[in-house]
PQR file with spaces between the fields and no chain letter, atoms N, CA, C, O and H, PARSE charges and radii, in Angstrom:
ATOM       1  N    UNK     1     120.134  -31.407  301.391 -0.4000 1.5000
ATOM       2  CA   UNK     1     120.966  -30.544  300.577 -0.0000 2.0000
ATOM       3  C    UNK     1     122.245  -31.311  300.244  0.5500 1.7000
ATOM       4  O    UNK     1     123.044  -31.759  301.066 -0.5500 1.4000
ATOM       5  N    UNK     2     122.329  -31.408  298.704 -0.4000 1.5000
ATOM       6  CA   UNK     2     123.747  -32.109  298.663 -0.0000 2.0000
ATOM       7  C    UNK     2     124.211  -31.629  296.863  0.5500 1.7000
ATOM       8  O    UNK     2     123.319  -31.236  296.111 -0.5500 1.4000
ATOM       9  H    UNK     2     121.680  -31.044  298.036  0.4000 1.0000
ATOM      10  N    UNK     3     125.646  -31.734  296.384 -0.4000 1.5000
ATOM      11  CA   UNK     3     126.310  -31.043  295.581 -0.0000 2.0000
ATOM      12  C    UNK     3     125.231  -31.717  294.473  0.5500 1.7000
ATOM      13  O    UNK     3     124.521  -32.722  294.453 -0.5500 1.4000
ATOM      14  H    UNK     3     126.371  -32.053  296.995  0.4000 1.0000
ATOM      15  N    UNK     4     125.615  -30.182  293.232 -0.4000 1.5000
ATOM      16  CA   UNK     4     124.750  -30.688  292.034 -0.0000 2.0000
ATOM      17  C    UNK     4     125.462  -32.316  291.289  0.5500 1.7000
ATOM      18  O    UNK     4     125.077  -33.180  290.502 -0.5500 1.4000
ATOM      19  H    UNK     4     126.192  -29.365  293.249  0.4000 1.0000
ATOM      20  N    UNK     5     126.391  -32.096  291.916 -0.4000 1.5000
ATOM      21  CA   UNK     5     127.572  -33.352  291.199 -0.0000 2.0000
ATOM      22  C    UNK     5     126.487  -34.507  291.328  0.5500 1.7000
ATOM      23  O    UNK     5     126.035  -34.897  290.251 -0.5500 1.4000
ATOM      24  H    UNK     5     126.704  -31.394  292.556  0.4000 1.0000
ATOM      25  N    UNK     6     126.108  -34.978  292.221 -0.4000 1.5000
ATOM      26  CA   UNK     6     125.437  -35.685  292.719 -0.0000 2.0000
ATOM      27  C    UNK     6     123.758  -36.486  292.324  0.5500 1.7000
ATOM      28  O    UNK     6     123.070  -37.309  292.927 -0.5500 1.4000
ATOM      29  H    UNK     6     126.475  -34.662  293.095  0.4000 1.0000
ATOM      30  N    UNK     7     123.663  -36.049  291.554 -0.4000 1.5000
ATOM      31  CA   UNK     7     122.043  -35.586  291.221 -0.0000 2.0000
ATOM      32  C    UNK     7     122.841  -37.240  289.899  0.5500 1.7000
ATOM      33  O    UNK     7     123.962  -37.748  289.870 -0.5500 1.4000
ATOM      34  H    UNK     7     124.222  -35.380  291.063  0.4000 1.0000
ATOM      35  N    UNK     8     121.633  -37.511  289.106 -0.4000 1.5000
ATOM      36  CA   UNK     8     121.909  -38.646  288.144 -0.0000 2.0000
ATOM      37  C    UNK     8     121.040  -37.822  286.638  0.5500 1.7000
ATOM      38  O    UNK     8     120.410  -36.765  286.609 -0.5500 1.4000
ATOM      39  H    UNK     8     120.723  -37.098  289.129  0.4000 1.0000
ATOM      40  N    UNK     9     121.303  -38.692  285.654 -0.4000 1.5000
ATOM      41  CA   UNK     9     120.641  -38.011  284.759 -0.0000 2.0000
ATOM      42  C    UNK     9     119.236  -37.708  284.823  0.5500 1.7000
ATOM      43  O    UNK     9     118.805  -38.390  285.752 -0.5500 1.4000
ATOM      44  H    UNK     9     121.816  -39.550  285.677  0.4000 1.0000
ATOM      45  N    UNK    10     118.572  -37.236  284.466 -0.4000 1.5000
ATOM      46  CA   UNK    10     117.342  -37.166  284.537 -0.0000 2.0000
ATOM      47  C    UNK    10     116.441  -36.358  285.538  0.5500 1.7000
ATOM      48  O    UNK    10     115.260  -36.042  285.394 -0.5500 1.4000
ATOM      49  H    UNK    10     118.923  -36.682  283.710  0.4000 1.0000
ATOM      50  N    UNK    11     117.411  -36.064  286.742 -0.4000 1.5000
ATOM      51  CA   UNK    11     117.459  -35.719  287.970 -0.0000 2.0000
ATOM      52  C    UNK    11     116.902  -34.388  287.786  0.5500 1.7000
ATOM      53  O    UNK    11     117.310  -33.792  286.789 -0.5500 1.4000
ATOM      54  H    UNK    11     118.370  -36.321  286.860  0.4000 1.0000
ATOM      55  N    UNK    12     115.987  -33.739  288.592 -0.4000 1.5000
ATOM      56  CA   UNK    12     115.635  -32.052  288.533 -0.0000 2.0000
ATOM      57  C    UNK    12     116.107  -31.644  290.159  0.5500 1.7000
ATOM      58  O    UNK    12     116.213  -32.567  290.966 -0.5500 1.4000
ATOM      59  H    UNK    12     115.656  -34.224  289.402  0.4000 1.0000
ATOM      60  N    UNK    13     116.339  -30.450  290.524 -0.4000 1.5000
ATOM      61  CA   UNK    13     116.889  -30.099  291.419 -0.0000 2.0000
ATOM      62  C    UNK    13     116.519  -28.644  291.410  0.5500 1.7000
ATOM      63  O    UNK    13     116.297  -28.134  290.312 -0.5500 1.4000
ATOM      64  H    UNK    13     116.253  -29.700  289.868  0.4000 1.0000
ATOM      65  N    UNK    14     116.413  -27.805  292.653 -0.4000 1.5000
ATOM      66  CA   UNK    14     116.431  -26.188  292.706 -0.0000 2.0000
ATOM      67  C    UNK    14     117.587  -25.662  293.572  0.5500 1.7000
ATOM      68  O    UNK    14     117.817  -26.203  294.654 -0.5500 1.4000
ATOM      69  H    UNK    14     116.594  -28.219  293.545  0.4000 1.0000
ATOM      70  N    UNK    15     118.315  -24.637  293.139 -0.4000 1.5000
ATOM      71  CA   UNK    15     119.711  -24.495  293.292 -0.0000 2.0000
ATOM      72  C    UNK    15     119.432  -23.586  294.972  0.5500 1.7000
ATOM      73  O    UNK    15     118.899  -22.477  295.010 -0.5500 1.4000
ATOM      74  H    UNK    15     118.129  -24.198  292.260  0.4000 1.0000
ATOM      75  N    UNK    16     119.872  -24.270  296.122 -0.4000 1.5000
ATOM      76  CA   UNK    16     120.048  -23.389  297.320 -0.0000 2.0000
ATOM      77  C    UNK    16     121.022  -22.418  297.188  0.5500 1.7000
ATOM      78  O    UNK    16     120.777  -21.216  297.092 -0.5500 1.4000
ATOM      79  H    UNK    16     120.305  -25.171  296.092  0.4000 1.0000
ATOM      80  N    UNK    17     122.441  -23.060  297.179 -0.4000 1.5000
ATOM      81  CA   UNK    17     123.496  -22.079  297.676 -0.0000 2.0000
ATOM      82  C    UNK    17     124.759  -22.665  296.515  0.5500 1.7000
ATOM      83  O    UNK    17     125.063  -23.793  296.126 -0.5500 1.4000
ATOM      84  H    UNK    17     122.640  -24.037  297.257  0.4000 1.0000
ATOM      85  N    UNK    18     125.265  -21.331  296.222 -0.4000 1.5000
ATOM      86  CA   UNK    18     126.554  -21.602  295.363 -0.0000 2.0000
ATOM      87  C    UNK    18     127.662  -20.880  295.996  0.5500 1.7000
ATOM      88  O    UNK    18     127.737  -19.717  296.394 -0.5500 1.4000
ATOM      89  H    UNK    18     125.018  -20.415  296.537  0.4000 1.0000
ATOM      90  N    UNK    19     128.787  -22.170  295.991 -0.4000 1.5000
ATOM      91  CA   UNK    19     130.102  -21.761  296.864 -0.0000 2.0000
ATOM      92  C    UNK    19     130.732  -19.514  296.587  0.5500 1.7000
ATOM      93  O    UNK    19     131.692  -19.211  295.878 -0.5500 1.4000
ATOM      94  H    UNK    19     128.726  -23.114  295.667  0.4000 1.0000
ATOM      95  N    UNK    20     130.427  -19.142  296.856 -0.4000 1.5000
ATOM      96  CA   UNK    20     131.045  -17.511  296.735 -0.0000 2.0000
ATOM      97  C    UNK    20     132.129  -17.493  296.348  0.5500 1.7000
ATOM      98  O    UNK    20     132.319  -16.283  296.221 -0.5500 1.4000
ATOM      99  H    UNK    20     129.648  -19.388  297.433  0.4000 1.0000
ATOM     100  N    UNK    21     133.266  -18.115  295.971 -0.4000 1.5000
ATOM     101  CA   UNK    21     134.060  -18.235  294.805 -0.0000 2.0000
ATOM     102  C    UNK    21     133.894  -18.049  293.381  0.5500 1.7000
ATOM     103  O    UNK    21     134.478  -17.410  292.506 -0.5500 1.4000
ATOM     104  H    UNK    21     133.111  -19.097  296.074  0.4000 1.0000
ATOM     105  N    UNK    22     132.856  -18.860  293.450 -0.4000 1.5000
ATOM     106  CA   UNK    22     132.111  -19.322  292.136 -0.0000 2.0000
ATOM     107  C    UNK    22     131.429  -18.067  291.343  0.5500 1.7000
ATOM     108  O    UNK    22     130.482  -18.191  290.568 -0.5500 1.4000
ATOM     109  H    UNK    22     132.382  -19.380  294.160  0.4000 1.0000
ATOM     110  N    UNK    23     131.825  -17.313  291.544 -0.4000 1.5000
ATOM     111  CA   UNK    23     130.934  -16.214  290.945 -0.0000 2.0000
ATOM     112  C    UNK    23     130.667  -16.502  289.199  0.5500 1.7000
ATOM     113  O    UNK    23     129.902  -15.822  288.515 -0.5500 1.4000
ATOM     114  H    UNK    23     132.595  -17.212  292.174  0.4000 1.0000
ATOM     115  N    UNK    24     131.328  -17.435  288.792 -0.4000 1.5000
ATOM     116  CA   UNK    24     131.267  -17.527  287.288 -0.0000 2.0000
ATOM     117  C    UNK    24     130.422  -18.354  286.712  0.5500 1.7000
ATOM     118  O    UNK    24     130.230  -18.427  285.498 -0.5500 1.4000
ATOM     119  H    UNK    24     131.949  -17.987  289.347  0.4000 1.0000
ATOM     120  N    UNK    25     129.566  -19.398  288.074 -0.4000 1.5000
ATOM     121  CA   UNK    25     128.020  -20.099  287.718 -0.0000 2.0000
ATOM     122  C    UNK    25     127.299  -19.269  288.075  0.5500 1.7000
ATOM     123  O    UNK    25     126.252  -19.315  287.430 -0.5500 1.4000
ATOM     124  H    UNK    25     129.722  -19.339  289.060  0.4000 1.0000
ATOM     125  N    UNK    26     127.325  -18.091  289.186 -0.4000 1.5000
ATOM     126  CA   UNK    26     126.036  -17.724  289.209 -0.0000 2.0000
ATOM     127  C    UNK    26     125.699  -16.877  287.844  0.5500 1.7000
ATOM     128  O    UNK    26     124.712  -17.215  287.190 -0.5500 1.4000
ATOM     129  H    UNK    26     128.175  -18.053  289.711  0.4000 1.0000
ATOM     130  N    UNK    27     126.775  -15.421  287.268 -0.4000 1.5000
ATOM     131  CA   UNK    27     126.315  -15.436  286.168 -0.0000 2.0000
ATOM     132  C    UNK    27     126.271  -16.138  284.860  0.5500 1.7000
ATOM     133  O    UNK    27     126.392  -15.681  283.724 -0.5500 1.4000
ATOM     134  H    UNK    27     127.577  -15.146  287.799  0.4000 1.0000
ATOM     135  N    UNK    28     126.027  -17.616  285.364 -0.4000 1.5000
ATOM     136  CA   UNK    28     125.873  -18.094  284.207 -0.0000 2.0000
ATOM     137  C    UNK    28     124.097  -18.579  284.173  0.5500 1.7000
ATOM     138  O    UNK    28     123.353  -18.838  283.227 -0.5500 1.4000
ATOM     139  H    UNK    28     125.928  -17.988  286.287  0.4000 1.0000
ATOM     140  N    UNK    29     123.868  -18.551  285.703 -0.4000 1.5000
ATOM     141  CA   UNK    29     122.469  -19.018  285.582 -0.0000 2.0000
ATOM     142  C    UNK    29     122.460  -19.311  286.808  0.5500 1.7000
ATOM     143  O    UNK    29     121.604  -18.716  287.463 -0.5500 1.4000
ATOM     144  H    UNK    29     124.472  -18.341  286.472  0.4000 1.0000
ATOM     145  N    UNK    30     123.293  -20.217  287.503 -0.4000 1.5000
ATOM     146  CA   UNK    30     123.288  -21.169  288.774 -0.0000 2.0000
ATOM     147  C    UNK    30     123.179  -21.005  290.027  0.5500 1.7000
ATOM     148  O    UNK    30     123.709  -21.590  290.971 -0.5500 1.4000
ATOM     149  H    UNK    30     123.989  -20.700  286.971  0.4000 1.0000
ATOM     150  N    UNK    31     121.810  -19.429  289.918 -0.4000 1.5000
ATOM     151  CA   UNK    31     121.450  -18.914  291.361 -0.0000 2.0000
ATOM     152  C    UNK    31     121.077  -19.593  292.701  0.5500 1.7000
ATOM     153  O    UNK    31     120.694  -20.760  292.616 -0.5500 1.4000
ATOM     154  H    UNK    31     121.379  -18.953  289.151  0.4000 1.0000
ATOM     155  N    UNK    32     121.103  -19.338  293.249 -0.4000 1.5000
ATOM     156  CA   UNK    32     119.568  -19.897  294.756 -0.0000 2.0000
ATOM     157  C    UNK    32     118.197  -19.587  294.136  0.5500 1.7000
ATOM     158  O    UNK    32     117.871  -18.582  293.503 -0.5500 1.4000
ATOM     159  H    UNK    32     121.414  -18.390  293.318  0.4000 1.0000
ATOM     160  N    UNK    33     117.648  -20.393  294.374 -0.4000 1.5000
ATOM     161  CA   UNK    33     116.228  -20.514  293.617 -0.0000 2.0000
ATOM     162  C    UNK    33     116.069  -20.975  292.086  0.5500 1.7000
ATOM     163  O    UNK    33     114.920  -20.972  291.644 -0.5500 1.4000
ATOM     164  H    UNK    33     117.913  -21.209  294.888  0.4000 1.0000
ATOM     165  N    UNK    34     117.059  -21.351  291.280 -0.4000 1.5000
ATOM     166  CA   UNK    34     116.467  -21.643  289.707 -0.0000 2.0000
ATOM     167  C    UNK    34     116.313  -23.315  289.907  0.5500 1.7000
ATOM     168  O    UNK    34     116.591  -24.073  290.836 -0.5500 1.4000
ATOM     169  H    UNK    34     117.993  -21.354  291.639  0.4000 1.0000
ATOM     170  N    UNK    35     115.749  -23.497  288.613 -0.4000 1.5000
ATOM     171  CA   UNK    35     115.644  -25.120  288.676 -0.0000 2.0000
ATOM     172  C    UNK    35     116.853  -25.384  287.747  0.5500 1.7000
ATOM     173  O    UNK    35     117.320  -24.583  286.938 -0.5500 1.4000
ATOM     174  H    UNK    35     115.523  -22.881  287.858  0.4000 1.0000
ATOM     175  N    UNK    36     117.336  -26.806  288.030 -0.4000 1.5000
ATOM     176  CA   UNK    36     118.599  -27.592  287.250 -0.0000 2.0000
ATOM     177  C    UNK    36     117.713  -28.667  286.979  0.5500 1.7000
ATOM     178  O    UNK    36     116.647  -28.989  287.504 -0.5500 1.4000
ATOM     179  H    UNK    36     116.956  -27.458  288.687  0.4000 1.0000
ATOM     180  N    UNK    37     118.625  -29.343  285.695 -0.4000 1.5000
ATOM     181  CA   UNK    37     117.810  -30.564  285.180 -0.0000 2.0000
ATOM     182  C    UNK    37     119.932  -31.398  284.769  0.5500 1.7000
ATOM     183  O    UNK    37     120.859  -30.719  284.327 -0.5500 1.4000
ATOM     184  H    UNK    37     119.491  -29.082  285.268  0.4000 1.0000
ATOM     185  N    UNK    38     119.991  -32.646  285.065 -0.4000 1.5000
ATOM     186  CA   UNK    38     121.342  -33.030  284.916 -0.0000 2.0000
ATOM     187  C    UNK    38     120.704  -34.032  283.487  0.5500 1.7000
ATOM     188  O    UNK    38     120.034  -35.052  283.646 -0.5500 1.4000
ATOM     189  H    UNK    38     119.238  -33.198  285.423  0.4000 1.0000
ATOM     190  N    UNK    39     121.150  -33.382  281.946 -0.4000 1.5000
ATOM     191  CA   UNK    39     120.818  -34.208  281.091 -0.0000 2.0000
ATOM     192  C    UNK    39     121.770  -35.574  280.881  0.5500 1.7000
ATOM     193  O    UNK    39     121.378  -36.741  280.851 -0.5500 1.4000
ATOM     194  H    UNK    39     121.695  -32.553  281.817  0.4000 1.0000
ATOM     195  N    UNK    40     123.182  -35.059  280.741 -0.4000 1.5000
ATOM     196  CA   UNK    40     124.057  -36.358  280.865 -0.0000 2.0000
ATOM     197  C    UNK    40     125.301  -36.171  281.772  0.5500 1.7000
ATOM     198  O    UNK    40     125.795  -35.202  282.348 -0.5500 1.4000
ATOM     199  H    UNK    40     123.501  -34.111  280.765  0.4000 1.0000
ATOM     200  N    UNK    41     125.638  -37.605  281.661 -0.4000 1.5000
ATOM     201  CA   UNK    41     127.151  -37.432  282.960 -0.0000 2.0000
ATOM     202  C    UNK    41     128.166  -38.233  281.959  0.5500 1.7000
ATOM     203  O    UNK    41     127.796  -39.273  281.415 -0.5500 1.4000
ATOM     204  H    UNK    41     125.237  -38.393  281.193  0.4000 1.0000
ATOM     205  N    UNK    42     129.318  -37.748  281.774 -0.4000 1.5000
ATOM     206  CA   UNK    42     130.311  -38.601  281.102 -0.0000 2.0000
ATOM     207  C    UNK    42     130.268  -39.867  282.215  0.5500 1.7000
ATOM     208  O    UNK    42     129.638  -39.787  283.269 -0.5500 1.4000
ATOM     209  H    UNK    42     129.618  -36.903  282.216  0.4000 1.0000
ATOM     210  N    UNK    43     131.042  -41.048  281.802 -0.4000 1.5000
ATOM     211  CA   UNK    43     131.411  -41.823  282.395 -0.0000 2.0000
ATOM     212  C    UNK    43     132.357  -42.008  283.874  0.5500 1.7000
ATOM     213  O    UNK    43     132.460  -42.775  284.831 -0.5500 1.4000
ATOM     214  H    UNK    43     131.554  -41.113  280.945  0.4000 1.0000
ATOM     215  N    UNK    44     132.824  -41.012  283.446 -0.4000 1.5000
ATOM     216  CA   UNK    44     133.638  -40.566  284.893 -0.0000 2.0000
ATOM     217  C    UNK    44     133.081  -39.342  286.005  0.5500 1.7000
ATOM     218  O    UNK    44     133.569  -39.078  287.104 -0.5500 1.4000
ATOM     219  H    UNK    44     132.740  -40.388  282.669  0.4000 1.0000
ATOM     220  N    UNK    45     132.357  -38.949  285.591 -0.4000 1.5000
ATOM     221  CA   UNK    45     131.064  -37.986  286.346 -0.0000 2.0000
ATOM     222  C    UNK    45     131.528  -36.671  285.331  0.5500 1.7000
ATOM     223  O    UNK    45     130.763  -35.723  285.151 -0.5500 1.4000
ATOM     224  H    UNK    45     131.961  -39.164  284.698  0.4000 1.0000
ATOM     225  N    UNK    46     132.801  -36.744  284.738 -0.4000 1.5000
ATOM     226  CA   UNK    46     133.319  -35.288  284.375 -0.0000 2.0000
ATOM     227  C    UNK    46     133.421  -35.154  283.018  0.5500 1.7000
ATOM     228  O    UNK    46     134.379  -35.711  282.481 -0.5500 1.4000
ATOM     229  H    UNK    46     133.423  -37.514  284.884  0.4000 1.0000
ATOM     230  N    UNK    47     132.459  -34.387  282.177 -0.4000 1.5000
ATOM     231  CA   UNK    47     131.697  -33.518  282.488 -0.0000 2.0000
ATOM     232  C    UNK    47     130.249  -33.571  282.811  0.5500 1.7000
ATOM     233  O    UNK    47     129.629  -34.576  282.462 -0.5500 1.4000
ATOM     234  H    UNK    47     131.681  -33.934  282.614  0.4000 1.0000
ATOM     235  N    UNK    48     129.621  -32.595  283.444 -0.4000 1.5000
ATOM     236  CA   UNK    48     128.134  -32.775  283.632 -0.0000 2.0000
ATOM     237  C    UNK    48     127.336  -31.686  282.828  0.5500 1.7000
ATOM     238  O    UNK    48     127.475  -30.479  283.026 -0.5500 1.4000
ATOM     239  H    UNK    48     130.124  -31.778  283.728  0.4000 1.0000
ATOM     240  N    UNK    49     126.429  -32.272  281.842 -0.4000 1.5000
ATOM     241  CA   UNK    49     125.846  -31.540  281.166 -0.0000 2.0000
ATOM     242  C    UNK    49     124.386  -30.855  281.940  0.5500 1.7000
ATOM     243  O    UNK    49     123.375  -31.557  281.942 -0.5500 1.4000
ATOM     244  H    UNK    49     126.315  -33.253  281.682  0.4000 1.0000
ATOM     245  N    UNK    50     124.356  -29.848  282.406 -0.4000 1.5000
ATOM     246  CA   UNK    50     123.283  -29.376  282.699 -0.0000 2.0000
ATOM     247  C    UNK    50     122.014  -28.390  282.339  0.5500 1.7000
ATOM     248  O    UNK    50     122.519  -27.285  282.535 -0.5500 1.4000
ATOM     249  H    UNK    50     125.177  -29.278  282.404  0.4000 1.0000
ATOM     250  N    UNK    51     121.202  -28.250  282.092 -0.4000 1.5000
ATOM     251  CA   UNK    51     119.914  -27.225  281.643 -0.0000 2.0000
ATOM     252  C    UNK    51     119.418  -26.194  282.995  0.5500 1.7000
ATOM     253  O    UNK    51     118.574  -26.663  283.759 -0.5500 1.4000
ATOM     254  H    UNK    51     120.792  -29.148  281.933  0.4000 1.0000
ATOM     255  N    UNK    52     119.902  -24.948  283.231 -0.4000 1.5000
ATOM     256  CA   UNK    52     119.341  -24.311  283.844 -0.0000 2.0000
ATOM     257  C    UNK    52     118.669  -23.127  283.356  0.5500 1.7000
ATOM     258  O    UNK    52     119.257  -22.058  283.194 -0.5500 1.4000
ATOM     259  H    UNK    52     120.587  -24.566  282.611  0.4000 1.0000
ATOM     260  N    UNK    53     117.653  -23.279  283.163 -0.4000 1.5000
ATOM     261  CA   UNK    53     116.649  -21.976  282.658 -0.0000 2.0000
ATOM     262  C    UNK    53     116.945  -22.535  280.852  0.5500 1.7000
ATOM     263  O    UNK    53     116.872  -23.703  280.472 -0.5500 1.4000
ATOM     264  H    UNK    53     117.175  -24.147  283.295  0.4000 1.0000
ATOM     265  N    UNK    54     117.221  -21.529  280.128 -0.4000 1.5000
ATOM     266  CA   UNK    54     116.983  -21.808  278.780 -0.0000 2.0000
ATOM     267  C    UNK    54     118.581  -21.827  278.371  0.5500 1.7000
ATOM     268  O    UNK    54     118.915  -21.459  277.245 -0.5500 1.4000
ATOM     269  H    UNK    54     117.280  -20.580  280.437  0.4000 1.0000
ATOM     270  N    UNK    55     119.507  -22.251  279.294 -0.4000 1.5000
ATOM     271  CA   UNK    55     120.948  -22.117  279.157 -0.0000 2.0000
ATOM     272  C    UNK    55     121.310  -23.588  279.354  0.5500 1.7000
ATOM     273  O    UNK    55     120.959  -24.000  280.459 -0.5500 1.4000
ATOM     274  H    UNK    55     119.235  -22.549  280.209  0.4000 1.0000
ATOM     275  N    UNK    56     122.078  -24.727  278.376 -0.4000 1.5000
ATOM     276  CA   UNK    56     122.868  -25.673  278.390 -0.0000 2.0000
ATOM     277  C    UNK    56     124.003  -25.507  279.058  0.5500 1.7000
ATOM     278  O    UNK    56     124.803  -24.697  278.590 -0.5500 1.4000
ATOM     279  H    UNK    56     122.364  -24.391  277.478  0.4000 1.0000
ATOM     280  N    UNK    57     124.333  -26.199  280.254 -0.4000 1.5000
ATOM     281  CA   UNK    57     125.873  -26.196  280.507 -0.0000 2.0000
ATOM     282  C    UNK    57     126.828  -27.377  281.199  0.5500 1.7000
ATOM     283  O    UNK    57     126.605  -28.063  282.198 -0.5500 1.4000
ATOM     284  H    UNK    57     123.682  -26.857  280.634  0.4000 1.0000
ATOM     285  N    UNK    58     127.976  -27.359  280.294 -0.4000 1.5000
ATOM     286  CA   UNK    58     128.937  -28.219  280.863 -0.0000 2.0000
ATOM     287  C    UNK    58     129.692  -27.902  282.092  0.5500 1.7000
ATOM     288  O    UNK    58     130.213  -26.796  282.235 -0.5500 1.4000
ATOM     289  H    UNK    58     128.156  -26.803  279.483  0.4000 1.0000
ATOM     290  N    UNK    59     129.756  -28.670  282.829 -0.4000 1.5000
ATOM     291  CA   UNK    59     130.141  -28.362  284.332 -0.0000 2.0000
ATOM     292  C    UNK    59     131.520  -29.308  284.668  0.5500 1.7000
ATOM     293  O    UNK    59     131.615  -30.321  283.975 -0.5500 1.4000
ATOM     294  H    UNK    59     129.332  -29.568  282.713  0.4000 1.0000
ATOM     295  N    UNK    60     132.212  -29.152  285.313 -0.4000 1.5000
ATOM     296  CA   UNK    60     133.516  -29.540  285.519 -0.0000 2.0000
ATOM     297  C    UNK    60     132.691  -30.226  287.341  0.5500 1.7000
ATOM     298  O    UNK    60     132.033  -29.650  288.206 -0.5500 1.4000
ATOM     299  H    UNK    60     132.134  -28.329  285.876  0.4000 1.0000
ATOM     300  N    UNK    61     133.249  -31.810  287.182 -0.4000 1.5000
ATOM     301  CA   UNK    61     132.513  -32.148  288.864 -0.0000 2.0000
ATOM     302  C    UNK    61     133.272  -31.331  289.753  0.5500 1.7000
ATOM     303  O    UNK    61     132.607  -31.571  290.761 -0.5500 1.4000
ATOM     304  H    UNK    61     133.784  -32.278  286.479  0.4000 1.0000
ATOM     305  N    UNK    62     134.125  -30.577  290.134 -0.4000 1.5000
ATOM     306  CA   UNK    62     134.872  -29.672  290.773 -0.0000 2.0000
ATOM     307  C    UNK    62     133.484  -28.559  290.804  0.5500 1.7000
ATOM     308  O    UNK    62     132.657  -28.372  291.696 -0.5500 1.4000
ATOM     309  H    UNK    62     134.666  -30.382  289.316  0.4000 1.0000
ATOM     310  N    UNK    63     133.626  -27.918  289.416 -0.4000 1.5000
ATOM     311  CA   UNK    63     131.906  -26.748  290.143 -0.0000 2.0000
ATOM     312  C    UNK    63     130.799  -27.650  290.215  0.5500 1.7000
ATOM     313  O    UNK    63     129.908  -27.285  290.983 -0.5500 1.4000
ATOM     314  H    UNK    63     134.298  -28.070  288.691  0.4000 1.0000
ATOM     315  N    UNK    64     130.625  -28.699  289.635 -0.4000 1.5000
ATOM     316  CA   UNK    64     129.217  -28.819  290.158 -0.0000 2.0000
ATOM     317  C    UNK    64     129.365  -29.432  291.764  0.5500 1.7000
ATOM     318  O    UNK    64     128.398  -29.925  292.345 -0.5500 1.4000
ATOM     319  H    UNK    64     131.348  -28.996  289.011  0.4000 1.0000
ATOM     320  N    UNK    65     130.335  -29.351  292.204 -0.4000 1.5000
ATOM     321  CA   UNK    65     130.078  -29.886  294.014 -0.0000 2.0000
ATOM     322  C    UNK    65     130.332  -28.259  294.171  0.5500 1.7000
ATOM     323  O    UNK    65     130.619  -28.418  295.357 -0.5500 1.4000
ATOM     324  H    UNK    65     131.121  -28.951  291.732  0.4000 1.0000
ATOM     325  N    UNK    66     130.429  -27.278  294.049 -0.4000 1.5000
ATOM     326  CA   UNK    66     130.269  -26.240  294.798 -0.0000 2.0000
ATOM     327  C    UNK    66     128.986  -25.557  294.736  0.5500 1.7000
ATOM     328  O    UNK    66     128.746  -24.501  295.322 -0.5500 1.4000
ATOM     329  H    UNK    66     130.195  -27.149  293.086  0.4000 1.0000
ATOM     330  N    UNK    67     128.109  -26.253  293.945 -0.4000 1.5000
ATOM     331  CA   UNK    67     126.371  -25.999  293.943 -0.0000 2.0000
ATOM     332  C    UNK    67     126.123  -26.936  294.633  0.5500 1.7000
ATOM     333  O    UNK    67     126.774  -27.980  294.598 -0.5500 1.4000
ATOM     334  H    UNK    67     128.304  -27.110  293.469  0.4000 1.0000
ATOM     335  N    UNK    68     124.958  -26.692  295.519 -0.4000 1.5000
ATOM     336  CA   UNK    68     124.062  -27.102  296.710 -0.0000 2.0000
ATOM     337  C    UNK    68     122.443  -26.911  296.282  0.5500 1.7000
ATOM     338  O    UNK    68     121.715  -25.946  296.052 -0.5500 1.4000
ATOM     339  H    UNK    68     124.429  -25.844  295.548  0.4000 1.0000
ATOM     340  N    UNK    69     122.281  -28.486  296.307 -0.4000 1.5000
ATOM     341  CA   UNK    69     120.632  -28.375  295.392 -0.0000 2.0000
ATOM     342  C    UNK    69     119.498  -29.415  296.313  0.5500 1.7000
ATOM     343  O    UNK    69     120.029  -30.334  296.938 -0.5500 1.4000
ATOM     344  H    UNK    69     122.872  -29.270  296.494  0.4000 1.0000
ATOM     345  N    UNK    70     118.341  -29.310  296.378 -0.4000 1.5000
ATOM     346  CA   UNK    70     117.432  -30.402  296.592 -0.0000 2.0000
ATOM     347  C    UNK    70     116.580  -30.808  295.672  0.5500 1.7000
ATOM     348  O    UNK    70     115.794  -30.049  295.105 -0.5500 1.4000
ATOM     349  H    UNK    70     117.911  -28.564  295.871  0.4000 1.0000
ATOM     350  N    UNK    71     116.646  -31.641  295.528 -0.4000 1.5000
ATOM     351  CA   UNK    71     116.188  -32.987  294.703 -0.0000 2.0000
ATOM     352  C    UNK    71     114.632  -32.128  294.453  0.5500 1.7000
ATOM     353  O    UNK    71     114.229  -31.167  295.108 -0.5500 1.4000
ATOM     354  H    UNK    71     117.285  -32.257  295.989  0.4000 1.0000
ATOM     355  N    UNK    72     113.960  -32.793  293.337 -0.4000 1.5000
ATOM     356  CA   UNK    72     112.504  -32.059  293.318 -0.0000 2.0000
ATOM     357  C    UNK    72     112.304  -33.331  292.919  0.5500 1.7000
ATOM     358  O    UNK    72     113.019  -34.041  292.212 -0.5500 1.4000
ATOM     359  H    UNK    72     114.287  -33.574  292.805  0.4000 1.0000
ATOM     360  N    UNK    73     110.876  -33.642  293.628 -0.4000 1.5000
ATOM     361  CA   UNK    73     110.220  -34.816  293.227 -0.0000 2.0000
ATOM     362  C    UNK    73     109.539  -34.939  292.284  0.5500 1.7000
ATOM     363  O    UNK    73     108.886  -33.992  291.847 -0.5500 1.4000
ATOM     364  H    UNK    73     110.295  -33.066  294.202  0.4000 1.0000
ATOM     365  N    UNK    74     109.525  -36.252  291.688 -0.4000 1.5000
ATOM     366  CA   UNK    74     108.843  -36.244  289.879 -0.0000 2.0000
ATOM     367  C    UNK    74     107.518  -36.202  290.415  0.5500 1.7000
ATOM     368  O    UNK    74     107.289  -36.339  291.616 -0.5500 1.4000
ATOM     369  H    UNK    74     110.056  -37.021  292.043  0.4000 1.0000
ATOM     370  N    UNK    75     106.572  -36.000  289.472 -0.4000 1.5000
ATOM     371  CA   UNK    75     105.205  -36.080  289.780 -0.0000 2.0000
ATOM     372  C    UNK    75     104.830  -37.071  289.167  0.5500 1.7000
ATOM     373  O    UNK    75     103.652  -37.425  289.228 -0.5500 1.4000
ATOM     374  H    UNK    75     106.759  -35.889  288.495  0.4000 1.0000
């Protein structure tokens, strides 16, 4: 288990736990249980463009380390 920050492009992930602060990713999508996909990373990690469910989103690396994800293996 480690922050969505973390993940590289291309990366798929399923969301465990989101910091309880955060209440403003989960309704955005960024439950326990959905899948994440990290399409791009600016150069400085900030911002992170992410795909969860049929929703695009830019992420500030500040929220994406308060999502907690495991890696899903490619097939």
């Amino acid at each position: 288990m480690y922050p969505l920050s973390q993940l590289s492009p291309g990366q798929r992930a399923r969301v465990l736990q989101v910091a309880p602060e955060r209440r403003r990713l989960l309704a955005l999508g960024l439950r326990p249980g959905a899948l994440v996909e990290v399409l791009l990373q600016a150069p400085l990690g900030d911002p992170l463009e992410v795909r969860a469910g049929e929703a695009f989103l830019l992420l500030r690396k500040e929220e994406a380390q308060a999502v907690m994800v495991e890696a899903l293996e490619e097939a």
